[in-house]
N, C-alpha and C positions, 0 to 999 in steps of 0.2 A: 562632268562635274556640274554643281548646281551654277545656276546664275542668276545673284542677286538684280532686282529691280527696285528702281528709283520709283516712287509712288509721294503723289500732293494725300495729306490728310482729310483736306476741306473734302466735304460731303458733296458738294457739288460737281467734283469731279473723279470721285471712286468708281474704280473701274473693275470688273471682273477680271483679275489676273490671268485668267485661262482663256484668255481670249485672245490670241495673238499679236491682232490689230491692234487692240487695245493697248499691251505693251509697249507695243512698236512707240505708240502714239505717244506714252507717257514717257517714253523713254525720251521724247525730244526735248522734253523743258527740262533735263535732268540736269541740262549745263547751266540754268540759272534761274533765280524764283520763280516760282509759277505768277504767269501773269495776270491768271483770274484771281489768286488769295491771296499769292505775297506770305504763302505758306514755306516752311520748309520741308526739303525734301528728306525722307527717311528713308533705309534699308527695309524692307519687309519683308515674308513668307519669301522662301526660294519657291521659281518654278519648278514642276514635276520635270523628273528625270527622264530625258531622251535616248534614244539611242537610232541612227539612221539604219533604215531598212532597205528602201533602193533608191535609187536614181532615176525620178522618169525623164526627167530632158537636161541633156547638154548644152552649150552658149550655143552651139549652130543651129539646134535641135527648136531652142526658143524664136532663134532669128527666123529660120523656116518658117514656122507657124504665125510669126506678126508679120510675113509678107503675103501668109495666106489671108491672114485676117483685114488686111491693108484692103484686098481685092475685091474680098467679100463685101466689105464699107462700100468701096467705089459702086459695087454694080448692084446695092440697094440703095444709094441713094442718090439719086441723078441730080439734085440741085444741089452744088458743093458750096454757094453763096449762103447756105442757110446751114453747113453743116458745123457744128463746134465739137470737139473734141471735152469734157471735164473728168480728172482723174482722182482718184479716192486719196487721198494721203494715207500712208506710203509708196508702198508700191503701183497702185494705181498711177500714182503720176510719172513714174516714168514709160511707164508701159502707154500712157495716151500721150506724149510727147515723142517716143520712137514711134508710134503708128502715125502722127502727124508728118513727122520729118519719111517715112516712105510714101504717105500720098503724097506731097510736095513731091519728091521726086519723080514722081508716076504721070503728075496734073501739072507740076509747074504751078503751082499755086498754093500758099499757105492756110494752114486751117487753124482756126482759133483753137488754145488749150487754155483750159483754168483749172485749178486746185481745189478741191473741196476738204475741209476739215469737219467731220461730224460727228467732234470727241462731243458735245453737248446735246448732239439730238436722240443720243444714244436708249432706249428702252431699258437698259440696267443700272442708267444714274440716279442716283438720287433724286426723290420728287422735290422740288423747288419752288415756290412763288413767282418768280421771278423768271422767264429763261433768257439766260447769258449768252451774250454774243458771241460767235465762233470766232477767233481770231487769225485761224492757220488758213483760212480760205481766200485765194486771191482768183477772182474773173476778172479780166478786166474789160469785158465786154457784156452788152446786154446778153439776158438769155430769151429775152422776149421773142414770140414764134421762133424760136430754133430750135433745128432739127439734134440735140442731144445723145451722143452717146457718151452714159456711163460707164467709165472704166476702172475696174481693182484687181488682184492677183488671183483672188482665189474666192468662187461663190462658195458658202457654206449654205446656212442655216435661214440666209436672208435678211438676218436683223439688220447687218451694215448699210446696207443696200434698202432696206427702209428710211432706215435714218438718213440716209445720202439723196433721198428723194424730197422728206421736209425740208433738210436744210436747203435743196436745191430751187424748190418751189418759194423759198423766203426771198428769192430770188428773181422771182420772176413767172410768169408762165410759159412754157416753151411747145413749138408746137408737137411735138413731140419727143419723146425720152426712149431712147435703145440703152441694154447693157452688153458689156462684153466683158468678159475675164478670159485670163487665160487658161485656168482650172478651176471645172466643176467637180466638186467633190461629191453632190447630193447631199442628203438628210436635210432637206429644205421643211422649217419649222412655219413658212410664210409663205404665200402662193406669188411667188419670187420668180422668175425663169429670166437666161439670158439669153439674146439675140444671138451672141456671137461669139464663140466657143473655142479658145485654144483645143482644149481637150477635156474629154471626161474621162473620170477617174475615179472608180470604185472605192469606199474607202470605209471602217467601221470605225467606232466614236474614241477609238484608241490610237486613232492614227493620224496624225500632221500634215497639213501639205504646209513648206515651206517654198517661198520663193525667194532666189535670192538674184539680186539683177548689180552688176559692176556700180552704177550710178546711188547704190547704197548702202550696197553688202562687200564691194570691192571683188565678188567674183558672180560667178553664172552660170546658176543651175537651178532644175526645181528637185525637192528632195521628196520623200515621204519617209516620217520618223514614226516613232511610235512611245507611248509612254512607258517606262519601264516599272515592273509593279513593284510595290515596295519592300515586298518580299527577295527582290536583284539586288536592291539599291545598298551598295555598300559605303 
């Protein structure tokens, strides 16, 4: 079935509906005015029609792979006093909050994690005078000389992961910045690469990775869908 999205009007914050992240994102302020316009929220355009095609990983499937990714962290970066964790909102954040709590386990020792919200540094918003402060971004720690790794569910195209390095650097300078996802899908529109690789995953401009993690989705899986053309859609 289709499934309506909550969407702010103001210009400031129109987002390309076909953008996954982007929903996700708008989908959060849907329980109460937006707090950059004080707009009201409307029903718009349904998303295009999905249908799932298979299953690359199960809940144990993902656990596997964030205690391989855990290991990998450890044995590139040997000073853990400098290491921070920051994860993309949405999914990003939990996926760099479960790899913090398995080094902790591994080290005995906690790693900073913060939040980055990068619905306004985004390349398909509206151009603006003014640029609006992020509000969904909590660090609560310097990032100055930290050794950074950026985390989100799934690398595409690279725009997010642009935008997640302005708003990061508004921030601070760090000594330096790794990424890690759990899935690479390719078609990288940006000379983009991550560090540190759940998995790659072939994919053509018709096909979805979806993650879904308990901590948001209430269950746990990664899917790959695909659009259904409109010629199926009944």
């Amino acid at each position: 079935m289709y499934h309506p999205v909550d969407v702010c009007y103001n210009p400031m914050v129109a987002l390309h509906l076909y953008d996954t992240h982007a929903v996700d994102r708008v989908r959060q302020c849907a329980s109460s005015p937006c707090a950059l316009c004080h707009a009201t929220l409307f029903l718009t355009t349904p998303m295009p029609l999905t249908r799932i095609k298979s299953q690359l990983m199960s809940a144990p499937e993902i656990d596997r792979t964030l205690v391989r990714l855990a290991h990998e962290i450890l044995e590139k970066n040997s000073d853990l006093d400098r290491l921070a964790f920051i994860g993309i909102r949405r999914r990003g954040v939990p996926l760099a909050h479960r790899l913090a709590q398995k080094i902790e386990a591994l080290e005995k020792r906690a790693i900073p994690v913060g939040i980055l919200d990068i619905n306004l540094y985004r390349d398909d918003l509206t151009t603006v005078d003014v640029k609006p402060v992020v509000s969904g971004t909590e660090i609560a720690f310097s990032v100055q000389g930290k050794d950074i790794i950026l985390m989100d569910d799934v690398l595409y195209t690279g725009r997010t992961i642009r935008a997640a390095l302005d708003a990061l650097f508004d921030h601070g300078r760090p000594a330096r910045v790794h990424l890690l996802v759990l899935i690479d899908r390719g078609h990288r529109e940006l000379p983009i690469e991550a560090q540190f690789v759940g998995r790659n995953v072939q994919t053509t401009d018709d096909e979805i990775i979806e993650v879904k993690f308990q901590e948001i989705d209430q269950l746990e899986k990664v899917l790959m869908v695909e659009r259904v053309p409109a010629s199926e859609a009944v």
